[in-house]
N, C-alpha and C positions, 0 to 999 in steps of 0.2 A: 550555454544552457545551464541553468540551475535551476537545483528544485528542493523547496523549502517544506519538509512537513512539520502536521503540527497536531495536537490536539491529545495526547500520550497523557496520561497522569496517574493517579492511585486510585485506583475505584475497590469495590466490595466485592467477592463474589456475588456472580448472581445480576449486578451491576452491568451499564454499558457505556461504551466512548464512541464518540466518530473523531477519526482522522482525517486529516485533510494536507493534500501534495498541490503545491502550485508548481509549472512550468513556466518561469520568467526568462525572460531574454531567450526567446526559442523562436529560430526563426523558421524548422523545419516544420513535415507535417508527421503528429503523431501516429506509431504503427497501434501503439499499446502499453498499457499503465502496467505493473505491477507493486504486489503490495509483498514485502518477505517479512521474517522474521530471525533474530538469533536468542537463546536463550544463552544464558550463562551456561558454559561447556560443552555446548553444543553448536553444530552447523547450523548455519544461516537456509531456513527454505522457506518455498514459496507459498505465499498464505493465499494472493487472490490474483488474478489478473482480469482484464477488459482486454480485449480488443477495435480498432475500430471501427468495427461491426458493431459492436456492444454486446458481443459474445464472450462468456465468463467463464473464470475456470475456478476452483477450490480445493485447498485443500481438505479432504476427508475429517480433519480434526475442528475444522471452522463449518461445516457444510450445516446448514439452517442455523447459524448463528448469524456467522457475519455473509454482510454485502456491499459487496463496489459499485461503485456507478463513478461515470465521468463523467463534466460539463466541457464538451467542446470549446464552448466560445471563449472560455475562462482559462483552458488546458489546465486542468484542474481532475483531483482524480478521489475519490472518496470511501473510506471503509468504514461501515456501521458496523458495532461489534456490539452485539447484545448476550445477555445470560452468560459474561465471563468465568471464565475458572483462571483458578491459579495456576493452572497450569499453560495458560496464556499471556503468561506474565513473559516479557523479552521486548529489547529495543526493534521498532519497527522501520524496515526502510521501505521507501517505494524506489520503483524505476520507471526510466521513461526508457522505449524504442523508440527510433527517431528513425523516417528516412532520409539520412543525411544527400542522397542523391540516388538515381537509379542503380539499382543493385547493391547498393552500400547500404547498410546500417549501422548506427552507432547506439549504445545503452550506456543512460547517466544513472550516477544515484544521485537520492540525498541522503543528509547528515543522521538520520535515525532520529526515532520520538520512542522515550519510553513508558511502557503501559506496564504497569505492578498491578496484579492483580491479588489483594491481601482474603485469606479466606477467613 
């Protein structure tokens, strides 16, 4: 399994990005996407998740800004981030659940996309 995000860059406050996770070479079935975050000197947390229900979760600090949606067909997983602040500035990873078999799960990441958010 890998998983390629992409779509990070420099925007303006006020400004917005969509990211975008693909899931290649995945032969399982997806439980649910998530989307994290780390800033410089700080822990890594979780900015959004789906699951596949298409029930969402948010962090407090993102909530009416950004939103995920998945494309099933595609295993594909998506963050709109609108009205950024600088203080959303940090490389982003997503993750996949996977159920690798019954009662197993496995969670991949990818490689982080970074979003600078310059005020």
């Amino acid at each position: 399994v890998q998983l390629q995000a992409s779509g990070g860059g420099l925007v303006q406050a006020g400004g917005s990005l969509r990211l975008s996770c693909v899931a290649s070479k995945n032969p399982f079935n997806i439980a649910a996407f998530g989307w994290y975050r780390q800033a410089p000197g700080k822990q890594r947390e979780l900015v959004a998740s789906i699951n596949s229900n298409g029930g969402t979760n948010y962090a407090d600090s993102v909530k009416g800004r950004f939103s995920i949606a998945r494309d099933n067909a595609k295993d594909t997983v998506y963050l709109q981030m609108i009205d950024l602040k600088a203080e959303d500035t940090a490389v982003y990873y997503c993750n996949v659940d996977l159920h690798l078999r019954i009662g197993v799960r496995g969670v991949y990441w990818g490689q982080g996309t970074l979003v600078t958010v310059s005020s």
